[in-house]
DSSP file (Angstrom, degrees, kcal/mol; ACC not computed):
  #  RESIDUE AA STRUCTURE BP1 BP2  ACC     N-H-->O    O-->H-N    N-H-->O    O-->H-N    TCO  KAPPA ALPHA  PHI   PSI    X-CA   Y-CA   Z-CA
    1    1 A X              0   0    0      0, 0.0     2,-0.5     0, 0.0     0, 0.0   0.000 360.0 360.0 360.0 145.6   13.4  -10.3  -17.0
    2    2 A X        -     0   0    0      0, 0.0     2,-0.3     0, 0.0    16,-0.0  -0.975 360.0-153.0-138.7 142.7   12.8  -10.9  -13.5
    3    3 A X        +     0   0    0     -2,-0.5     2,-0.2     2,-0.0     0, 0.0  -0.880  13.6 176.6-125.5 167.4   15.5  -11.8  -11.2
    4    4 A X        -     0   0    0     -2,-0.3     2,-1.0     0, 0.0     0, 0.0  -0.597  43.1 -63.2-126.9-179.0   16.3  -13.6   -7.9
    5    5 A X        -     0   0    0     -2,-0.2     3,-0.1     2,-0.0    -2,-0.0  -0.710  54.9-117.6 -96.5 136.3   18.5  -14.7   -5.6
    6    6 A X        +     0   0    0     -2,-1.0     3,-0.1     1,-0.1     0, 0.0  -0.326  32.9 169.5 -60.7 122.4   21.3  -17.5   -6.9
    7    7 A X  S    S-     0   0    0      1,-0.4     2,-0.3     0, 0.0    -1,-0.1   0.470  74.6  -0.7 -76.2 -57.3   21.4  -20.9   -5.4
    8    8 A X  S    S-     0   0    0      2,-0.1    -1,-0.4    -3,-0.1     2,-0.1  -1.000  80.7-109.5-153.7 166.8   23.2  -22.1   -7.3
    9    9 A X  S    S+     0   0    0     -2,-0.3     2,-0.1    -3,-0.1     0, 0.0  -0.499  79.8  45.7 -93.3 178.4   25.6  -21.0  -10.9
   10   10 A X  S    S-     0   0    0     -2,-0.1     2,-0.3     2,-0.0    -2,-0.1  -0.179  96.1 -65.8 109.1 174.6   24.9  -22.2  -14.0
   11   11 A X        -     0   0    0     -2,-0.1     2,-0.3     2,-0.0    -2,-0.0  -0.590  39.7-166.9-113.9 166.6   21.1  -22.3  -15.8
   12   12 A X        -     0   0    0     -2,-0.3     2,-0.3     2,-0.1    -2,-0.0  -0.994  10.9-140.3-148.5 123.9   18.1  -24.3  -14.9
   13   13 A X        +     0   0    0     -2,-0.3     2,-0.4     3,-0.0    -2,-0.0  -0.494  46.8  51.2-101.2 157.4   15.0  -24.9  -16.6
   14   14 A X  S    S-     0   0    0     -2,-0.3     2,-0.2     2,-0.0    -2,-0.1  -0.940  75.8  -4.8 139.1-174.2   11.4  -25.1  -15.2
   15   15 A X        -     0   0    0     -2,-0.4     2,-0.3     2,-0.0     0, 0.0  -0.491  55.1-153.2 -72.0 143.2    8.8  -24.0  -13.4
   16   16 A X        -     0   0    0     -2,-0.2     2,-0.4     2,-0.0    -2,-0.0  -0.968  13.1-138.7-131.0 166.1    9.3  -21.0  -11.6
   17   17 A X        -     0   0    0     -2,-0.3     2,-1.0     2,-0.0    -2,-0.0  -0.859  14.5-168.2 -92.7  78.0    7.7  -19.4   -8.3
   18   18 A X        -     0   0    0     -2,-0.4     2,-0.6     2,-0.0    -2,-0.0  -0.834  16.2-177.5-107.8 108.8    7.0  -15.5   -8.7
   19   19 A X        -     0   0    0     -2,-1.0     2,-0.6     2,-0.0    -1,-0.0  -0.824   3.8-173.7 -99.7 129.6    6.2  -14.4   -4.9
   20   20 A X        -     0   0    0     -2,-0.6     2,-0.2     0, 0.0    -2,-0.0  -0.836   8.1-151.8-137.4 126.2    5.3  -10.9   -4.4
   21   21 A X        -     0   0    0     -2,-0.6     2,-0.1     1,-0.1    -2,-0.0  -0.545  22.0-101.8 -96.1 146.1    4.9   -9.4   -1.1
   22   22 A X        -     0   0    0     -2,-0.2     2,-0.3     1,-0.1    -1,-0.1  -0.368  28.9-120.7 -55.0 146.8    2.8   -6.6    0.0
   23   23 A X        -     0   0    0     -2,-0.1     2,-0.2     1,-0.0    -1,-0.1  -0.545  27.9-127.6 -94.5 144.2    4.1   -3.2    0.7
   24   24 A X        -     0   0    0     -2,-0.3     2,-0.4     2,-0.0    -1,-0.0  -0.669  21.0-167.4 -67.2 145.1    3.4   -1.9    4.4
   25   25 A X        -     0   0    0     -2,-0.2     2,-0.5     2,-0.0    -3,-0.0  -0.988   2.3-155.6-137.8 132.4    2.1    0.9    4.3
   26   26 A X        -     0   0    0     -2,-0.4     2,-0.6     0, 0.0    -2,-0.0  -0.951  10.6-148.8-105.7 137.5    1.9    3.2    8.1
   27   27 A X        -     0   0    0     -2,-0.5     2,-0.3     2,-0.0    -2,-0.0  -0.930  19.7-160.4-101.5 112.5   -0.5    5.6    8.6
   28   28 A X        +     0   0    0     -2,-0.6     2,-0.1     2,-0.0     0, 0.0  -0.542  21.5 161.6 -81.9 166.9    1.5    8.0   11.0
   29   29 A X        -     0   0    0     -2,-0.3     2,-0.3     2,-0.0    -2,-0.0  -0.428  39.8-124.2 161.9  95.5   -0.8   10.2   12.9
   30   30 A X        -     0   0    0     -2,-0.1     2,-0.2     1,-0.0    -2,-0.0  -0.304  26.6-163.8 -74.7 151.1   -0.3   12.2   15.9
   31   31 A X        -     0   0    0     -2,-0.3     2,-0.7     2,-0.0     3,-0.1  -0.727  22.7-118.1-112.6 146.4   -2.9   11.3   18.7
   32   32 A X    >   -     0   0    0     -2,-0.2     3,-0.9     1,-0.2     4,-0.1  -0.823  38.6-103.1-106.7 142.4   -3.5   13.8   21.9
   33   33 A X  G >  S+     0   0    0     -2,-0.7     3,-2.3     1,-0.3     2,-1.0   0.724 121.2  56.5  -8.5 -60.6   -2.6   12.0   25.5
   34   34 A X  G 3  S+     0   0    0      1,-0.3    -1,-0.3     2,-0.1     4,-0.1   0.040 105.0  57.1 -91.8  43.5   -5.9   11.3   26.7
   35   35 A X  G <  S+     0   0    0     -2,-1.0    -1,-0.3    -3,-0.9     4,-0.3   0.569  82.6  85.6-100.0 -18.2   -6.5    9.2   23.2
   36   36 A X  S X> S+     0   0    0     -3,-2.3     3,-5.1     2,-0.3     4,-2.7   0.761  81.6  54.2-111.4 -66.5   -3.7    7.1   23.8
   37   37 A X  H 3> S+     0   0    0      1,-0.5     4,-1.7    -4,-0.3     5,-0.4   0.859 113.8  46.7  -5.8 -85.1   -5.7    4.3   26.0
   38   38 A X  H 3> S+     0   0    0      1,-0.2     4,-0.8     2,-0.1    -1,-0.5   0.591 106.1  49.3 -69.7   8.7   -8.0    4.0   23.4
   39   39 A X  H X> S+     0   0    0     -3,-5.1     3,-1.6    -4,-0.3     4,-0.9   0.787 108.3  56.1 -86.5 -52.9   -6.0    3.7   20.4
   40   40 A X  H 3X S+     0   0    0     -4,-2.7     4,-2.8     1,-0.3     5,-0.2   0.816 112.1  48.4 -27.9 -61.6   -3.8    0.9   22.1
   41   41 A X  H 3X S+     0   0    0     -4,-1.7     4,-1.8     2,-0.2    -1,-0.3   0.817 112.7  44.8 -48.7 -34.4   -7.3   -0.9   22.6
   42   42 A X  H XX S+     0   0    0     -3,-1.6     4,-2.1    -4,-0.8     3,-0.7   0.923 113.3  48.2 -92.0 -44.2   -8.2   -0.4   19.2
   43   43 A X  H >X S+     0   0    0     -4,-0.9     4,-2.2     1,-0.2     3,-2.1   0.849 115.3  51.5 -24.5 -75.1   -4.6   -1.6   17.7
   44   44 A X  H 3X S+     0   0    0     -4,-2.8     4,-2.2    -5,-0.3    -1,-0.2   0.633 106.8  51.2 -48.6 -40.0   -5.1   -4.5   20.1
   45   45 A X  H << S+     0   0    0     -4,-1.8    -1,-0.3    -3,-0.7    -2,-0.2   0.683 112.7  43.2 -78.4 -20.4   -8.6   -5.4   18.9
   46   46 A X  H << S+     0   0    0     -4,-2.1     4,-0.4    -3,-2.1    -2,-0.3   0.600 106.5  60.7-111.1   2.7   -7.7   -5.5   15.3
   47   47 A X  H >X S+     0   0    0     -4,-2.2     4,-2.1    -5,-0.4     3,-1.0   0.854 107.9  44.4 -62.1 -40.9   -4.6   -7.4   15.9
   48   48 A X  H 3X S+     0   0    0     -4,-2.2     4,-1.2     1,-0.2     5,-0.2   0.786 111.2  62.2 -52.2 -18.4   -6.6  -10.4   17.4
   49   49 A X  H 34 S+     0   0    0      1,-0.2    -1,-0.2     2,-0.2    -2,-0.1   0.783 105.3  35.3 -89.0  -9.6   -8.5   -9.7   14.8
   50   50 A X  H <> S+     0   0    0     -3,-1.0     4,-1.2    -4,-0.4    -1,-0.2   0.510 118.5  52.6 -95.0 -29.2   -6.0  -10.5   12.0
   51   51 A X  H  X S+     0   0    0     -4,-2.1     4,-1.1     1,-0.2     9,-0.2   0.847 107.7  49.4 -97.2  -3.1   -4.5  -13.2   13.9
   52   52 A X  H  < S+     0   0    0     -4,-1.2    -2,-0.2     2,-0.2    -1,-0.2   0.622 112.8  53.3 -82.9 -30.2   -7.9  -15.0   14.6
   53   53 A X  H  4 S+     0   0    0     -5,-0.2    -2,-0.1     1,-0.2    -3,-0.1   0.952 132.2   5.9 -64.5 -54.5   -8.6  -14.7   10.8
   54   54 A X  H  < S+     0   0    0     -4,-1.2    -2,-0.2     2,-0.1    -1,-0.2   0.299 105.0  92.0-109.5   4.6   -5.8  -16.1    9.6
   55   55 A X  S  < S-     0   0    0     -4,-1.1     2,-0.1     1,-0.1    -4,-0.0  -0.477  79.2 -94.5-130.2 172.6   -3.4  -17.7   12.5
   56   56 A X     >  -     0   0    0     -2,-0.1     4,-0.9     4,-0.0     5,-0.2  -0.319  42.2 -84.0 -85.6 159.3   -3.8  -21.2   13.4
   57   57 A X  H  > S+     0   0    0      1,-0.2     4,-2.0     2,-0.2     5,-0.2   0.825 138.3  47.0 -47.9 -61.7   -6.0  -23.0   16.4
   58   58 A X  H  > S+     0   0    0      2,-0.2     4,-2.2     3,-0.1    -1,-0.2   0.914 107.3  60.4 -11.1 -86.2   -2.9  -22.2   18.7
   59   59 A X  H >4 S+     0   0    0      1,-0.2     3,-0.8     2,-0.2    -2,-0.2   0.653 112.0  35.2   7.6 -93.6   -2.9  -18.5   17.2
   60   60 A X  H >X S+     0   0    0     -4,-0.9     3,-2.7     1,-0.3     4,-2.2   0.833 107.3  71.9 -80.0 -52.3   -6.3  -17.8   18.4
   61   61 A X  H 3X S+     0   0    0     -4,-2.0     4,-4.1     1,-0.3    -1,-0.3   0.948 107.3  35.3  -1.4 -72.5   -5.8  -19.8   21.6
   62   62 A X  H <X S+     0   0    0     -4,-2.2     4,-0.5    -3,-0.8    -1,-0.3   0.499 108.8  58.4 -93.0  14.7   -3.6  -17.4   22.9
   63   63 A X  H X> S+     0   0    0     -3,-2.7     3,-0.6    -5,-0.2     4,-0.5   0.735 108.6  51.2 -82.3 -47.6   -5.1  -14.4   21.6
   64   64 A X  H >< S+     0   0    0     -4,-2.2     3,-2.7     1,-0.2    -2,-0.2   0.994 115.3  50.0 -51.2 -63.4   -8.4  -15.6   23.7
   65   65 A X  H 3< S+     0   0    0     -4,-4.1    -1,-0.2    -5,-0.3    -2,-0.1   0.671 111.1  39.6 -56.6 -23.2   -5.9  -15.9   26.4
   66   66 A X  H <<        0   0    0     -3,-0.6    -1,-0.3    -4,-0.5    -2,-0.2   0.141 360.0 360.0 -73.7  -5.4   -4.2  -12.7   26.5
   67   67 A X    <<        0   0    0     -3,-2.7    -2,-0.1    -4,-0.5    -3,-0.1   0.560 360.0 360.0 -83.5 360.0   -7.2  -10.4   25.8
């Protein structure tokens, strides 16, 4: 049985919707000072890279601009 959240009571027949989201997963890691620079730079480069992938004409607009 899979449940949700109530809209409204009483039962309802149909199609239903099963969305299932991905778990986050962080990789914790300590990093020593004089990495710091470059991890920011790599974070930075594979966030543009995820929103250029997926993000809309806008999106990537302002990733171009911000880089």
């Amino acid at each position: 049985m899979i449940s949700g959240i109530l809209a409204s009571p009483g039962i309802a027949f149909g199609k239903a919707l099963l969305l299932k989201e991905d778990e986050i997963v962080i990789d914790r890691k300590k990093i020593s000072a004089d990495k710091v620079d470059q991890e920011v730079e790599r974070f930075s480069e594979r966030s543009c890279q995820g929103i250029c992938a997926t993000g809309s004409d806008q999106d990537k607009k302002l990733v171009k601009r911000f880089r």
